[in-house]
Structure formats: C-alpha cells, structure tokens
C-alpha positions as CSV (number, residue, x, y, z in Angstrom):
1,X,57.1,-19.5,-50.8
2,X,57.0,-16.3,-52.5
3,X,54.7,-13.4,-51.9
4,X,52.0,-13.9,-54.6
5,X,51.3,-17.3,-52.8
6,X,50.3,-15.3,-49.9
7,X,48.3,-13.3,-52.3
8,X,46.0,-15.9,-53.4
9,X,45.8,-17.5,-50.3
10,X,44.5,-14.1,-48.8
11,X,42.1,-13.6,-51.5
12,X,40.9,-17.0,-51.3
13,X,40.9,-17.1,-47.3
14,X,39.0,-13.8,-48.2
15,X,36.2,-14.6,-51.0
16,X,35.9,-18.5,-49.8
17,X,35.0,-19.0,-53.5
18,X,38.1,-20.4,-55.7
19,X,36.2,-18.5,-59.0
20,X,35.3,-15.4,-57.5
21,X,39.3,-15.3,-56.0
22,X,40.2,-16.1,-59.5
23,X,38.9,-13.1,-60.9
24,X,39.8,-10.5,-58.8
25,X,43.7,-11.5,-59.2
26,X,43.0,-11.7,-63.1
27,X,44.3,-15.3,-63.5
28,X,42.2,-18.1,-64.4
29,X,40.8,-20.7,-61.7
30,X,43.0,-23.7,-62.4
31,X,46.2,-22.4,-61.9
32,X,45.4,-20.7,-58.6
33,X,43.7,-23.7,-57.5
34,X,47.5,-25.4,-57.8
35,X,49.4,-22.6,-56.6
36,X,47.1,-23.1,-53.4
37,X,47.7,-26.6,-53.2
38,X,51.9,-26.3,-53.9
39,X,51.5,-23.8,-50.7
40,X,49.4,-26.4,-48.5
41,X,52.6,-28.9,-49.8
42,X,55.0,-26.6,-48.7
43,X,53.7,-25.6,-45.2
44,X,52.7,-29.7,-45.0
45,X,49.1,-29.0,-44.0
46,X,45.3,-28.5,-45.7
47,X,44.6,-24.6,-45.4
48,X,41.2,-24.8,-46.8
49,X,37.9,-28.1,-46.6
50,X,36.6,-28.2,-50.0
51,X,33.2,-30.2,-50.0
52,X,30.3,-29.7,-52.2
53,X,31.5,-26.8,-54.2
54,X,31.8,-25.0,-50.5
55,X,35.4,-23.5,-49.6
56,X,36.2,-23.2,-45.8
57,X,38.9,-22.6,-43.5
58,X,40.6,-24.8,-41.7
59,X,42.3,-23.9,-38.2
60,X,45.4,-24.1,-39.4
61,X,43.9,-21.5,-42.7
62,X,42.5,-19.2,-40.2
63,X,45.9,-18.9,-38.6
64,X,47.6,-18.6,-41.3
65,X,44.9,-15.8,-43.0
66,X,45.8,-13.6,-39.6
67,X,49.2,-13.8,-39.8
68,X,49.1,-13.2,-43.6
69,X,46.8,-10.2,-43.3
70,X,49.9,-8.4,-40.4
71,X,52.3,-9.2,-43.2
72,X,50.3,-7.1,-45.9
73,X,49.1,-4.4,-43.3
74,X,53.2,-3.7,-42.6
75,X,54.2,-3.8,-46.4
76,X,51.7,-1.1,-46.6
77,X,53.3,0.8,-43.9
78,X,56.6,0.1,-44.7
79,X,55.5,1.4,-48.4
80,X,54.4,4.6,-46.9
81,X,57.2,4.8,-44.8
82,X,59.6,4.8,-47.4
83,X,57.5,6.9,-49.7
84,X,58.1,9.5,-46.7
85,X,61.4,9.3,-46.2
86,X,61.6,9.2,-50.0
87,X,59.8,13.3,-49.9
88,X,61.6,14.4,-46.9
89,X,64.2,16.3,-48.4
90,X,60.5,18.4,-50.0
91,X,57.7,17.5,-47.7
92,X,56.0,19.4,-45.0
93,X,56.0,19.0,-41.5
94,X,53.2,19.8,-39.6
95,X,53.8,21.3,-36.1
96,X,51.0,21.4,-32.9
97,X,51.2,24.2,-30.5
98,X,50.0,25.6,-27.3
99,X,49.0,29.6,-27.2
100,X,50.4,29.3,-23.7
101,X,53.7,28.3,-25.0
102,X,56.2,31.0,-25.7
103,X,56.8,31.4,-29.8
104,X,60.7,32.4,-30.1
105,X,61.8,28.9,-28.8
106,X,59.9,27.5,-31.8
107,X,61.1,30.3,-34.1
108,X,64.5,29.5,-33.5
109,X,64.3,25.5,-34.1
110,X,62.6,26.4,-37.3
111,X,65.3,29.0,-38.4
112,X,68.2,26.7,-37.7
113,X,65.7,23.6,-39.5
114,X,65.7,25.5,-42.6
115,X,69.5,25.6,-43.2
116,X,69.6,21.7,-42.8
117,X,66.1,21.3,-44.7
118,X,66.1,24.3,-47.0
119,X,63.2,22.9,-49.3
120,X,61.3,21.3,-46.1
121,X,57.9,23.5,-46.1
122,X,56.7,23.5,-42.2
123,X,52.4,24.3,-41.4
124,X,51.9,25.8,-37.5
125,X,48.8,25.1,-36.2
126,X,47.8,26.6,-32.7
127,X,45.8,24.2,-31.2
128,X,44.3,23.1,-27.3
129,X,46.1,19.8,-26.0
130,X,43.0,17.4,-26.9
131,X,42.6,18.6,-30.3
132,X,46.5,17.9,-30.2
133,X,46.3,14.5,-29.4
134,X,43.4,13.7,-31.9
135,X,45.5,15.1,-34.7
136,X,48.3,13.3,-33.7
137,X,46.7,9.9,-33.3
138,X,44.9,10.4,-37.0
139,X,48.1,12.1,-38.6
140,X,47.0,15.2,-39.3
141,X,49.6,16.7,-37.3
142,X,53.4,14.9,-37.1
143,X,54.6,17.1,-34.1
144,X,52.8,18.3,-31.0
145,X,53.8,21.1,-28.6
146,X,51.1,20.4,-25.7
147,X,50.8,19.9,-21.7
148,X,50.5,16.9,-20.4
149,X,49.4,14.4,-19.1
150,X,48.9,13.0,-22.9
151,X,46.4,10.2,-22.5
152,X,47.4,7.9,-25.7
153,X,49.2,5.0,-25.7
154,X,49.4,5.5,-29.8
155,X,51.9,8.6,-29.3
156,X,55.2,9.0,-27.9
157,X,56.0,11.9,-25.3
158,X,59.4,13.7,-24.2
159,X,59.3,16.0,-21.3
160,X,60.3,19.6,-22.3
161,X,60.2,21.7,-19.1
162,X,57.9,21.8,-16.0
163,X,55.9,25.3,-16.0
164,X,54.8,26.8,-12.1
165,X,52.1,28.4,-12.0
166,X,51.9,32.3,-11.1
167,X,48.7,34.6,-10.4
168,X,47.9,37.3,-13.3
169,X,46.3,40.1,-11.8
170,X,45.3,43.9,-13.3
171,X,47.8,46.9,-13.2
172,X,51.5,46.1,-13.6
173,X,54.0,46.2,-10.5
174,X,51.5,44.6,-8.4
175,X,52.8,43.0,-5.4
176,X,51.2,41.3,-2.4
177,X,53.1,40.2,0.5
178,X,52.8,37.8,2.6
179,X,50.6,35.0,0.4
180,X,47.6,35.8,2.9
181,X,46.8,38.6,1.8
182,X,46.9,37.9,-2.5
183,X,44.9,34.6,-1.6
184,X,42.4,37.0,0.3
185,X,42.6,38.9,-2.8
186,X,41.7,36.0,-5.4
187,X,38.7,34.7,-3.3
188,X,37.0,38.2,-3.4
189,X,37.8,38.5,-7.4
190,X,36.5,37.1,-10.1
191,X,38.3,34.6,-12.3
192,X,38.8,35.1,-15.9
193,X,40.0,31.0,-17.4
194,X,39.7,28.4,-20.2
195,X,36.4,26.4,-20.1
196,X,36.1,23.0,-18.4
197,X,35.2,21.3,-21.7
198,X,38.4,22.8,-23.2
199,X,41.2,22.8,-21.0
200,X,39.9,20.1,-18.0
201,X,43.4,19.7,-17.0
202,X,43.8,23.2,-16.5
203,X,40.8,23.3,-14.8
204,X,42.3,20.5,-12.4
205,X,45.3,22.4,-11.8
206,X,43.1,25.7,-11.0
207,X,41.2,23.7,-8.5
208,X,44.3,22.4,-6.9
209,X,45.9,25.7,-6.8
210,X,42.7,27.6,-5.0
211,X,41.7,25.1,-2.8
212,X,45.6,25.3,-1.2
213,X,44.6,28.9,-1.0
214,X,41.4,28.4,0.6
215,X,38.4,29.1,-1.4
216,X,36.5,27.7,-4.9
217,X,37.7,30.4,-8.0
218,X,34.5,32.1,-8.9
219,X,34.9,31.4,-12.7
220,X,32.9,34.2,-14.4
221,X,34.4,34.8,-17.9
222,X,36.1,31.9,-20.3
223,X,37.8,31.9,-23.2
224,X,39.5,29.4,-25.7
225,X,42.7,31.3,-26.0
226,X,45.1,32.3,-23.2
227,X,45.9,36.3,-25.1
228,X,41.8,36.4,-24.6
229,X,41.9,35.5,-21.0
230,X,45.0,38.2,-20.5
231,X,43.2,40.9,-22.3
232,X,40.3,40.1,-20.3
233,X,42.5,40.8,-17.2
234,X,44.6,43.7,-18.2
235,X,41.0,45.2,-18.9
236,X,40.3,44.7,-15.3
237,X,37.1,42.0,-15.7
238,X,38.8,39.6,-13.5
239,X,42.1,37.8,-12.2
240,X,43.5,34.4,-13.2
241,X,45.9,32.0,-12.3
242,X,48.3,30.9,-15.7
243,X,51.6,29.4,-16.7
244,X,55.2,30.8,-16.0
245,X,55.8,30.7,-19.1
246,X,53.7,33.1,-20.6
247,X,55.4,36.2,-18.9
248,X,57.9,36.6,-21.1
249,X,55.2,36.6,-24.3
250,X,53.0,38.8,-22.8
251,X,55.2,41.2,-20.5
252,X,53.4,44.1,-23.0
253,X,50.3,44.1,-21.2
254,X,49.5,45.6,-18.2
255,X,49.6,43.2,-16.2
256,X,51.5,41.6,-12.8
257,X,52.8,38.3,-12.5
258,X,52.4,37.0,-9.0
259,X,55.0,33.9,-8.1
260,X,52.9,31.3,-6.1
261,X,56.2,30.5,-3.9
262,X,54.4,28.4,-1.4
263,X,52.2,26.4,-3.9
264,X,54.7,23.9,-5.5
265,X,52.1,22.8,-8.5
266,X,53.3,23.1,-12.1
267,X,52.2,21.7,-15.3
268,X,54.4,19.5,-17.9
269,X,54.7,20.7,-21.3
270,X,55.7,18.1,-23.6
271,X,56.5,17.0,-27.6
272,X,53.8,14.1,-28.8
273,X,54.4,12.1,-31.9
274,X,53.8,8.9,-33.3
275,X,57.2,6.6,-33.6
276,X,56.1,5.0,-36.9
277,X,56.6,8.7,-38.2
278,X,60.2,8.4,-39.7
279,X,60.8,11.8,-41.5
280,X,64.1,12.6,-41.5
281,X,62.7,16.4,-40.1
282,X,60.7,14.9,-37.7
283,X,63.7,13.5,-35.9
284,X,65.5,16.2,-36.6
285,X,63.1,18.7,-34.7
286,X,62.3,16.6,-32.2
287,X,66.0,16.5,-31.1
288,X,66.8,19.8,-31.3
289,X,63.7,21.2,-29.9
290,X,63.5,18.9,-27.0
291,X,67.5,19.5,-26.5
292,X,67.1,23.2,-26.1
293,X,67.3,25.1,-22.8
C-alpha cells in the first residue's frame, strides 16, 4: 500500500463519483478504478457498492475514509512542523504578556535568547489573559505570559510564581496598622480597577479579598491597563487592591503598597502554549523563562 492509494481512495470516498475523482487527480478513470480495486485486494474487503452507475460507501469504506482523512490531517501538520523547525534559526517568536507583569524578567530571557538565536526576530504584544488564550489557541501568539486559571484544554501551562495581593493607596509611605483600620479605610474609598468584562478573574479575586475585609469595593473608575489604574490612584481618584508584583515596576509613583498579611489570596501567573508548537526558541524560552527566579 503506498500513499497515492490512499489518495484516490480519499478522493473517491470524497466525490462518490469514479469520473469526477478521476479528474481532480489528473489521471484517467480506468486506471484509478484498478488502483481502487488492487487496494480493496490488499486490505481483503469491498470499500465502495457500485450499482447503477451510483458509488457508495461501505462500512468498512467509511472507516477506512476516517482513518485515512487523520493520516492526511497529521502529514499536513507534520509538514508545517518541519517547515518551522526548518525557519527557526530566522523566524519570529511571538510573545503574550501581562501589563501587571514586571518587564526586566522578560528583558533578560530575551537578551540572553539573542546570543543563542542571533537571527531569531521576537514581536511583544501586551495583551489581557482572555485575549491571551484566544491568540494562543488560533496561533497568533506562540508564547503567553498570563494569570491563571487558563481555561483551555488546547494549551499547555507551567506555573511561574504565585503573586499576593497588596492594597495600593495615594501618597507614598503610607502605613496602616493593625488591618482594622486600612480595611475601615478601603470601605469608605473608592475603588479604582479593571472592568468585569476584562479582567473577571481579577474581579473574583477583588471580591474575595473585600469581602474577608468586610464590605463590597465601591468600583467607581475602570480601566484596561493596570499603569491607568495606578495613575488613577497616585492622582488621588480612588484606592485599589493589585498584584505584588507590580511594586517593583511602578515604585516611581507616588504611591504605598500595603501587604494584606492576614488575607492569604494570591493569583498564579503562568506561561501558555500549544505543545504541537516545536520551535527550537520556543523551547528554548520556555525553559529558561519558566526556570528563572
């Protein structure tokens, strides 16, 4: 059995018409009628009923049509796939991120990517975590930098770090001791955040975080970028409650970072990507960013 019997059996099983088959493969009807029938002999069943001038399937032919049409649909993969890894050494690599995320981590993987890919040209793309996934799933993007939870079985996830949450609040070198008294403080304020729509599991987390505290946030401004939300603050419009993490990026503004020590709720940030993505760079970022500390 070789592969161009498979070929006219699809487009046979396909058009159901032994002329019609015959002339999209560009070979004349009589031989592909026998190359049909020297497959039927070799399997040692009838693929197709013939009766009246009517082609049909039999079980056995519709079977076989499924199984044939998986074996084209992963040559055609596998095709791509090698056509990849064939460019790798001078593709691109197209990297998701969060704005929450702090930049030099992914500075430095890129710097130390370039001396092992020195033709590899990288796009960044700052993107929300849905948006993310979506790109990911349609292969717009090959790498994500999100928060979980991602909610696709298509992509592959690895845990990067767990990020606490911490109160942001107007005015730098604010401090309020014990927790009563900033919780009292965040009820009567208020809240500057992402929009539902946006950022729901965010929203989810904000919830969780202010009903521990006792009260609803009174969500008066959004935005759909976290430097918006912080400017929003610093200009005194409101207070928020935001990732660890983005102390470090933003410890310009004037701003305090409040710890939430007796409210144990973080939020998983996390690289996404699809496995059937084999560029060489891929795996290479994906193991050095996910390795660093």
């Amino acid at each position: 059995m070789e592969l161009r019997h498979l070929l006219y059996f699809k487009t046979v099983a396909e058009q159901l018409h032994f002329r019609k088959a015959a002339s999209i493969l560009f070979i004349s009807q009589p031989p592909l009628s026998r190359q049909i029938r020297e497959l039927e002999t070799e399997l040692g069943v009838l693929l197709f009923t013939r009766k009246d001038k009517r082609v049909g399937l039999t079980d056995a032919g519709k079977y076989f049509k499924t199984e044939v049409d998986a074996i084209f649909a992963r040559l055609e993969e596998s095709k791509a796939i090698v056509k990849e890894i064939h460019n790798s050494e001078s593709g691109e690599l197209k990297i998701g991120y969060i704005s929450s995320v702090y930049q030099s981590r992914l500075a430095d993987a890129l710097r130390s990517m370039r001396d092992v890919f020195p033709h590899f040209h990288t796009n960044l793309f700052e993107m929300p975590t849905p948006s993310q996934v979506k790109a990911l799933e349609e292969g717009s993007l090959d790498v994500g930098i999100l928060r979980g939870p991602v909610q696709s079985h298509r992509l592959a996830v690895r845990t990067l770090f767990f990020d606490p949450f911490m109160a942001v609040v107007p005015g730098v070198n604010r401090k309020y001791r014990p927790q009563q008294k900033l919780a009292a403080y965040l009820k009567d304020s208020p809240f500057i955040f992402y929009s539902r729509e946006m950022a729901p599991h965010y929203y989810e987390k904000l919830d969780e975080i202010c009903g521990r505290m006792g009260f609803v946030p009174a969500v008066v401004h959004e935005a759909n970028n976290v430097h918006s939300i912080l400017e929003l603050v610093e200009a005194g419009l409101g207070v928020s409650i935001l990732p660890y993490s983005l102390k470090q990026k933003f410890s310009h503004l004037d701003v305090s970072f409040i710890r939430l020590d007796d409210i144990p709720v973080s939020t998983e940030v996390v690289l996404a990507y699809k496995q059937s993505n084999k560029k060489p760079a891929l795996k290479w970022f994906i193991d050095h960013y996910h390795g660093e500390k």
